[in-house]
N, C-alpha and C positions, 0 to 999 in steps of 0.2 A: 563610486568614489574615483576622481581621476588619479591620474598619474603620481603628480608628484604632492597629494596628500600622501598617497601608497609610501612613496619616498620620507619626505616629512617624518612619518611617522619612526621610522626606524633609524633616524638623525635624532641624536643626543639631543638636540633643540636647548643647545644653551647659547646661541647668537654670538659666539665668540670672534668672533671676524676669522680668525683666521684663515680661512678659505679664499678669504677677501673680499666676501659680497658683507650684506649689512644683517642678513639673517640667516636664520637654516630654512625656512621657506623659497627664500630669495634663492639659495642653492640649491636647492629640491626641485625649483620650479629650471633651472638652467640643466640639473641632471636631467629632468625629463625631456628636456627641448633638445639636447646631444649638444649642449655649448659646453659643456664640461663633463669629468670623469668622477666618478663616484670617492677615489683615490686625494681628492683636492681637501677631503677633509678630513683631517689629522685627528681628532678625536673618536671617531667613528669608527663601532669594535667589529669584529675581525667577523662573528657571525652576522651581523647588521649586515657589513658587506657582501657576503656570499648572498644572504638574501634580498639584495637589491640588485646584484646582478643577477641572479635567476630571472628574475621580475623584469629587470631592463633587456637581458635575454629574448624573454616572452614575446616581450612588448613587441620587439626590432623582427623578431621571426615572424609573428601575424602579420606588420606593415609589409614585409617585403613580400610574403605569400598574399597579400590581398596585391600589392603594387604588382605583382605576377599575373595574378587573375583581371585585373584591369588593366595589365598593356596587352595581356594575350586576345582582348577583344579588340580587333579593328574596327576602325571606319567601315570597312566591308563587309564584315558581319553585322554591322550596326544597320548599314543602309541592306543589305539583303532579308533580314528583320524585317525592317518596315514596309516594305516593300511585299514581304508575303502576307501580311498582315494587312493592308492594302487591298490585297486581288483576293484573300479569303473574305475579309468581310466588308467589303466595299464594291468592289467593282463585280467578284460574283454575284452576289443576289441582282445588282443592277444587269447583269447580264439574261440573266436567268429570264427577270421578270421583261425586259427587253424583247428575249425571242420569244416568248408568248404574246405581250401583246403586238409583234409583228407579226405571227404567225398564227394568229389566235384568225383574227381576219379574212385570212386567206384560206386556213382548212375548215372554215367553221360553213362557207356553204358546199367544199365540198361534200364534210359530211352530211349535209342536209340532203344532198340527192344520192347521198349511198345509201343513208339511211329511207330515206324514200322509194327508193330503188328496191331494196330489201325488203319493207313492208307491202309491196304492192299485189 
């Protein structure tokens, strides 16, 4: 359920204007955006309140610890990322399989006359 059903729901919901929007949804949906204060509406009982600011609380504490955890990641973290993720599974194996068959050519008649050597 979003937000400001959660809201909604604990508004008297008798569209009285007096808030000054046209419904209590209309208000519901501005408390959840932060264009206004839960206080704007005059009929709304004293426990309603306390549990819509817990909730608007919540809400506001998650954003700013997610908004934390996503400015704490830089650009440089992001690009050092990709970047080992890159040389693990891209350019090593390319690497790998590179100096073997470069090198696969070159020891491949030495060992022919060591091994010939050996058996003789």
């Amino acid at each position: 359920m979003t937000m400001y059903l959660k809201i909604h729901e604990l508004l008297p919901q008798t569209d009285c204007r007096k808030c000054g929007r046209n419904t209590c949804l209309a208000f519901a949906s501005e408390v959840a955006q932060r264009q206004t204060c839960v206080e704007a509406c005059p009929d709304i009982s004293d426990e309603a309140e306390r549990t819509l600011r817990s909730i608007i609380a919540a809400e506001h504490e998650m954003i700013s610890w997610l908004g934390g955890l996503i400015s704490g990641i830089s650009r440089n973290h992001v690009k050092s990322a990709l970047l080992l993720f890159r040389e693990m599974f891209i350019m090593f194996p390319i690497r790998v399989v590179g100096a073997l068959l470069f090198t696969l050519p070159i020891t491949y008649p030495f060992l022919m006359v060591v091994l010939w050597l050996y058996n003789r």
